[in-house]
N, CA, C and O atoms as a DFTB+ gen file, in Angstrom:
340 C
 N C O
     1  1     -86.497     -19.007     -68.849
     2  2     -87.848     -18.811     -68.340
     3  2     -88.364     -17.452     -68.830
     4  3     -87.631     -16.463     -68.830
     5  1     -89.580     -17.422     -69.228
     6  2     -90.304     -16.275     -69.568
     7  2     -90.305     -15.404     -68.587
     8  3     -90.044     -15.724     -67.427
     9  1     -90.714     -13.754     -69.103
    10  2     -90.673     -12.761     -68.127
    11  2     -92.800     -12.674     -67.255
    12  3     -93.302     -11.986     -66.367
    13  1     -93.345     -13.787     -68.190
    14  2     -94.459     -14.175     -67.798
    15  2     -94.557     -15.092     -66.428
    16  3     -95.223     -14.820     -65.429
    17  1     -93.817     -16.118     -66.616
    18  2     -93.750     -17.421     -65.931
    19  2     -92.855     -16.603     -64.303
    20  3     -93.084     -17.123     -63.211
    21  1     -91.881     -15.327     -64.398
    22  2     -91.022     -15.059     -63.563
    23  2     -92.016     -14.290     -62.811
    24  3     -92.240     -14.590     -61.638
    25  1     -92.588     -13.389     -63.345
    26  2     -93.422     -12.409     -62.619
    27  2     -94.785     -13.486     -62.033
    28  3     -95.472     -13.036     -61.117
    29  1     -95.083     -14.724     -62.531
    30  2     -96.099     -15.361     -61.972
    31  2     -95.130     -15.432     -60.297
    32  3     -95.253     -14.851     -59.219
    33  1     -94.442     -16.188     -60.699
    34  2     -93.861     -17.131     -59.906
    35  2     -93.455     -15.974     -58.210
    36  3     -93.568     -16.222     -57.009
    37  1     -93.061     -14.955     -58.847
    38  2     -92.999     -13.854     -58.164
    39  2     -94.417     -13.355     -56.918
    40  3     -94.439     -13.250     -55.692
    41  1     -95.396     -13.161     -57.946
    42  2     -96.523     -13.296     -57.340
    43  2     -96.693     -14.118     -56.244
    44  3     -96.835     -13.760     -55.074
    45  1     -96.667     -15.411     -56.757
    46  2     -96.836     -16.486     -55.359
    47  2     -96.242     -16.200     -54.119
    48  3     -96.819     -15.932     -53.065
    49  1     -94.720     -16.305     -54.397
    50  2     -94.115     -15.800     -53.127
    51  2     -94.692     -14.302     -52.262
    52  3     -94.981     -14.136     -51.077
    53  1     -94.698     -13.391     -53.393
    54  2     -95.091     -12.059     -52.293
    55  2     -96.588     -12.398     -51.350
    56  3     -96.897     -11.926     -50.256
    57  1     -97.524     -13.599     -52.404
    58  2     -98.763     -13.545     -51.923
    59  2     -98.708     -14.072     -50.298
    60  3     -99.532     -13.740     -49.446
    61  1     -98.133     -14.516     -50.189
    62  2     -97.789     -15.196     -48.441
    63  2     -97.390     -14.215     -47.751
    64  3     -97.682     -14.290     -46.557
    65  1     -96.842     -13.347     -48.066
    66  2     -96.745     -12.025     -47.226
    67  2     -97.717     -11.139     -47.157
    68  3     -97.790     -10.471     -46.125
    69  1     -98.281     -11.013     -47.778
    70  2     -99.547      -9.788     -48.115
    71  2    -100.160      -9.963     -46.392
    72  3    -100.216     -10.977     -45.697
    73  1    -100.429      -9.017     -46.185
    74  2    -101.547      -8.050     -44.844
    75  2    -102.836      -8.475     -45.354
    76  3    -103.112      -8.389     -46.551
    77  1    -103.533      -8.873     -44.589
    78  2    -104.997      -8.854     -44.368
    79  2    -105.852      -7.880     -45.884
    80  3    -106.657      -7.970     -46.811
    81  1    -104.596      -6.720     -44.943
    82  2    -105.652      -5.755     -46.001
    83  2    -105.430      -5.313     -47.740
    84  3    -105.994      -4.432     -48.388
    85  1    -104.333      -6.357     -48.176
    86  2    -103.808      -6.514     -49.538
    87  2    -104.587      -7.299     -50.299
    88  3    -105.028      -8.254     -49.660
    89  1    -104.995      -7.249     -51.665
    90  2    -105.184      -8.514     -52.163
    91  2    -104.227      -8.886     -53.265
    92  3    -103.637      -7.891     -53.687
    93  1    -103.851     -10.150     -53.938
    94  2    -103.037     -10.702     -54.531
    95  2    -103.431      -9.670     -55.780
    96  3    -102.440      -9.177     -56.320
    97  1    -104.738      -9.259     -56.333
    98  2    -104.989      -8.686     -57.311
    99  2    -104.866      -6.907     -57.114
   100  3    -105.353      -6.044     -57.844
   101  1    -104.200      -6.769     -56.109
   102  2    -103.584      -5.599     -56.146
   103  2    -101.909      -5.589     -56.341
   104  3    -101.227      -4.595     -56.095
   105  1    -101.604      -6.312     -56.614
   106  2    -100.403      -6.225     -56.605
   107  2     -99.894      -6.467     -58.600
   108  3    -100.139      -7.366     -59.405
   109  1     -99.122      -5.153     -58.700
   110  2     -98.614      -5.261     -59.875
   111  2     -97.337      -4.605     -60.455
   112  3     -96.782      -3.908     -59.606
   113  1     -96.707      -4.624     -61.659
   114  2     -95.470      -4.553     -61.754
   115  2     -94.906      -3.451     -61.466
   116  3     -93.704      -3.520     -61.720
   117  1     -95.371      -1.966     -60.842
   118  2     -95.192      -0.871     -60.524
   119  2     -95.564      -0.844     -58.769
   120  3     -95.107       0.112     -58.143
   121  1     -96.296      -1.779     -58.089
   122  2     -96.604      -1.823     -56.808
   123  2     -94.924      -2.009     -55.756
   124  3     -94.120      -2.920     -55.559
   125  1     -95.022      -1.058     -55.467
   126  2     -94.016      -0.930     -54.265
   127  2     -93.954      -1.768     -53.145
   128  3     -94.859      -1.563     -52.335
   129  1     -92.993      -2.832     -52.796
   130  2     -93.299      -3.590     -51.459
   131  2     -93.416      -2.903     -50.374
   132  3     -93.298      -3.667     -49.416
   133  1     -93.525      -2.230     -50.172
   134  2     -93.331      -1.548     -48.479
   135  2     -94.675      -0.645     -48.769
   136  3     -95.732      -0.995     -48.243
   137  1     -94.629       0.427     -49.543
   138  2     -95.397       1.448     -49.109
   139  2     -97.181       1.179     -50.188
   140  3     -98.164       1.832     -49.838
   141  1     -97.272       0.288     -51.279
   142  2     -98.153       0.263     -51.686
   143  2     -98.760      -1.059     -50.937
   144  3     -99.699      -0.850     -50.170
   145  1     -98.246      -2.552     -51.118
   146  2     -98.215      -3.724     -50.989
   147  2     -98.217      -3.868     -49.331
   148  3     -98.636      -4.940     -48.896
   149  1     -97.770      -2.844     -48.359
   150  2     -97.885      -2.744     -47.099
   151  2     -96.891      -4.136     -45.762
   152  3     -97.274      -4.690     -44.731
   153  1     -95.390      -4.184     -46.653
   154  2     -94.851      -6.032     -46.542
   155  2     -94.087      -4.835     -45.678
   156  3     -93.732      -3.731     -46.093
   157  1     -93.930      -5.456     -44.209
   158  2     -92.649      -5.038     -43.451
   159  2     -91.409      -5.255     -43.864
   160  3     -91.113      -6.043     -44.763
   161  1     -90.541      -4.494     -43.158
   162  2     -89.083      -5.098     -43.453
   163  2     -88.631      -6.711     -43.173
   164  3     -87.892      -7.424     -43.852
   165  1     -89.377      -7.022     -41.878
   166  2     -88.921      -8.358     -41.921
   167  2     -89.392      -9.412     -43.050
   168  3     -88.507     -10.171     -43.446
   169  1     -90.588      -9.543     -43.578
   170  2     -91.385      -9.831     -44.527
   171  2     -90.540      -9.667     -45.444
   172  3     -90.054     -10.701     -45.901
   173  1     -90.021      -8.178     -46.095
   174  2     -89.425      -8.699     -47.458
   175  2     -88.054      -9.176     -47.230
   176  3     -87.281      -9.455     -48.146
   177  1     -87.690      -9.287     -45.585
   178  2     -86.133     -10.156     -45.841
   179  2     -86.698     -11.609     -46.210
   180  3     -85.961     -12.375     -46.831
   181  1     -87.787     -11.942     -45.899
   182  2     -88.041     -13.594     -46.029
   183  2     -88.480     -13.555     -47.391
   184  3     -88.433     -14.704     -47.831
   185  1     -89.057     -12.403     -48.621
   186  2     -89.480     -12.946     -49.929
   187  2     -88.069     -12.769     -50.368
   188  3     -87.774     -13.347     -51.414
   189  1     -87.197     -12.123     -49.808
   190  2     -85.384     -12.608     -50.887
   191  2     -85.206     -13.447     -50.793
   192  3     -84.688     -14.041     -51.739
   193  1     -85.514     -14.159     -49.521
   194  2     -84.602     -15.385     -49.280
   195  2     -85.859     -16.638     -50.229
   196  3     -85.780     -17.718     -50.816
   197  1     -86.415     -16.106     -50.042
   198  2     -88.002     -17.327     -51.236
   199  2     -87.122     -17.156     -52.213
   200  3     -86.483     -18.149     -52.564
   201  1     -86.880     -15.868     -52.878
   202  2     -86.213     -14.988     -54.299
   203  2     -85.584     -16.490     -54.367
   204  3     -86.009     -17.444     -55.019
   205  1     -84.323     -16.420     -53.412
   206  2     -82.915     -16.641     -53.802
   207  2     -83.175     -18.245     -54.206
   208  3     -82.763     -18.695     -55.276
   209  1     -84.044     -19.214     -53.044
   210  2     -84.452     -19.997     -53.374
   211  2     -84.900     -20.382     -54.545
   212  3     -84.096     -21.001     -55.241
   213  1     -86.154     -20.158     -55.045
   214  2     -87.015     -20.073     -55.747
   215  2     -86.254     -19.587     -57.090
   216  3     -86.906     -20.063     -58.020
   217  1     -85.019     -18.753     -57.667
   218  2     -84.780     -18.608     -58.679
   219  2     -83.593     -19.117     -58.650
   220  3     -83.034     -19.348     -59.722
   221  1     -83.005     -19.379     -57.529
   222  2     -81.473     -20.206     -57.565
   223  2     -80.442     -18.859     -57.926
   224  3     -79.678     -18.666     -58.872
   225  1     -80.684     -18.278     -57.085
   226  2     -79.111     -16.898     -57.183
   227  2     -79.294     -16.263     -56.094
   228  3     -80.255     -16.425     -55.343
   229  1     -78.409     -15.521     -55.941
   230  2     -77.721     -15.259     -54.683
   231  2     -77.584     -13.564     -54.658
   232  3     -76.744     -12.866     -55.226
   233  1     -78.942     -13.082     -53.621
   234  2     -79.005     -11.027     -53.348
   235  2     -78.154     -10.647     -52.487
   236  3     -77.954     -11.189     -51.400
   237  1     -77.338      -9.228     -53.134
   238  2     -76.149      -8.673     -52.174
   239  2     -77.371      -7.824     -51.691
   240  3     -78.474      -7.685     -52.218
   241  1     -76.651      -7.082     -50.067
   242  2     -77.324      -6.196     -49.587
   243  2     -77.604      -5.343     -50.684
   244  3     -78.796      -5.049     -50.589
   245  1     -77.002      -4.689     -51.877
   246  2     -77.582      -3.731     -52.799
   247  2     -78.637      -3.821     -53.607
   248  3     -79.403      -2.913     -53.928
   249  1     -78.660      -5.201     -54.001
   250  2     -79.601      -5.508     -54.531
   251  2     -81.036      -5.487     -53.708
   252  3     -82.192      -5.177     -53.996
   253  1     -80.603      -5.798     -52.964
   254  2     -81.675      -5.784     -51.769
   255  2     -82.661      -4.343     -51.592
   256  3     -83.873      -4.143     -51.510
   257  1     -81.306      -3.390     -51.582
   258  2     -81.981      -2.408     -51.338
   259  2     -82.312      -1.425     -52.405
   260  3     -82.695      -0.290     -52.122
   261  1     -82.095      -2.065     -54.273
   262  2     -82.881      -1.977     -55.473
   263  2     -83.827      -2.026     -55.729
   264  3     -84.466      -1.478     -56.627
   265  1     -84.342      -3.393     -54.197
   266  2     -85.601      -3.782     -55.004
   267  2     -86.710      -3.320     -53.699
   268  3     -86.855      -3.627     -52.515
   269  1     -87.479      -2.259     -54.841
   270  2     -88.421      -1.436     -54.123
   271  2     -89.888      -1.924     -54.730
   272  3     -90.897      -1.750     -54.046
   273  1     -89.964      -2.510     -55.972
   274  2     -91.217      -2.635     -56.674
   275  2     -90.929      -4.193     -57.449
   276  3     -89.885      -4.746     -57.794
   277  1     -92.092      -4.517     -57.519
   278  2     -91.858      -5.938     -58.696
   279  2     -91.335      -5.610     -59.601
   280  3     -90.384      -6.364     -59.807
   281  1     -91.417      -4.850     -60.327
   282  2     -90.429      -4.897     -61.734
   283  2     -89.392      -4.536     -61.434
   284  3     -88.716      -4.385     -62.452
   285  1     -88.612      -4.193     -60.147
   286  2     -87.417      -3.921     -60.010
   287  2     -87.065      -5.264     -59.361
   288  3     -86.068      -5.814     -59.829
   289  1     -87.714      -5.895     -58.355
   290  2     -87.342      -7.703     -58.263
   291  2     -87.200      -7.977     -59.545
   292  3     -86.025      -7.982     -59.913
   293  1     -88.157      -8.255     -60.523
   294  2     -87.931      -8.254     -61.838
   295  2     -86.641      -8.689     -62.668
   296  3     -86.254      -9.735     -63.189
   297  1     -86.204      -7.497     -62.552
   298  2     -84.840      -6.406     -63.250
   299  2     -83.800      -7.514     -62.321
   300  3     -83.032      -8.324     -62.840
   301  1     -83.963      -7.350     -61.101
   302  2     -82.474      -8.006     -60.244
   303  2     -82.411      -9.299     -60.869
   304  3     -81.353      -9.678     -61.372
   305  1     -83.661     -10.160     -60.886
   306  2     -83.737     -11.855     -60.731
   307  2     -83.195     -11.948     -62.327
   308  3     -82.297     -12.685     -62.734
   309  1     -83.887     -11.124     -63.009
   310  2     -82.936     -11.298     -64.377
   311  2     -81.203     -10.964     -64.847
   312  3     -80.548     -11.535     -65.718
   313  1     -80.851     -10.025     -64.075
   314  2     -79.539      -9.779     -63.967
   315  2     -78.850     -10.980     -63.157
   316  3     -77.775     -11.490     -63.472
   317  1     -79.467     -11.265     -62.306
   318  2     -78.463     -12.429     -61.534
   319  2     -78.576     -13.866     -62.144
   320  3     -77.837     -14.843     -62.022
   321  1     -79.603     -13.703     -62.759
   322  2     -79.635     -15.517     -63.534
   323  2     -78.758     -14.988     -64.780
   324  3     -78.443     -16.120     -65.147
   325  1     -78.163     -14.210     -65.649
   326  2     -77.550     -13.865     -66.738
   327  2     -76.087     -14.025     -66.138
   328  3     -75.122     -14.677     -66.535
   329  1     -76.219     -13.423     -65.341
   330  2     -74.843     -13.593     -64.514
   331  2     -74.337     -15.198     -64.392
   332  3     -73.232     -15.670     -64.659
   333  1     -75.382     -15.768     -63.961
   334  2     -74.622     -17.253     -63.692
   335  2     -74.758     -17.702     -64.913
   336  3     -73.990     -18.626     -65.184
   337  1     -75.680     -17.269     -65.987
   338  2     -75.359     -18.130     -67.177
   339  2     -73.938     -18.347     -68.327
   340  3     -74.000     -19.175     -69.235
């Protein structure tokens, strides 16, 4: 899968979390989940678990706590699908 098609796909999921006061077109590959994007902690435990779904691999707590920005989801979802390949 493209790094186009991953970061779409990415999008979708975070977009269900977004606050009122987010829009989908604020969000980009340097946007921070917590402090730019405004996603609680509980919120981004439910976009890993979309992640894990949605790309078919499996986040350790470290990874978890790697991923601070989309391009660092990014970075993980590509390391862990290489891994199973």
């Amino acid at each position: 899968m493209d790094e186009k098609k991953k970061y779409e796909k990415l999008k979708k999921i975070v977009k269900i979390y977004l606050p009122d006061d987010v829009s989908i077109e604020d969000v980009n590959l340097n946007s921070n989940f917590t402090t730019e994007l405004n996603i609680n902690s509980a919120n981004l435990v439910d976009i890993v678990l979309d992640v894990e779904d949605e790309f078919d691999i499996r986040l350790e707590n470290e990874d978890m706590d790697g991923m601070q920005t989309v391009k660092d989801a990014l970075a993980i979802i590509d390391k862990k699908q290489n891994e199973k390949a």
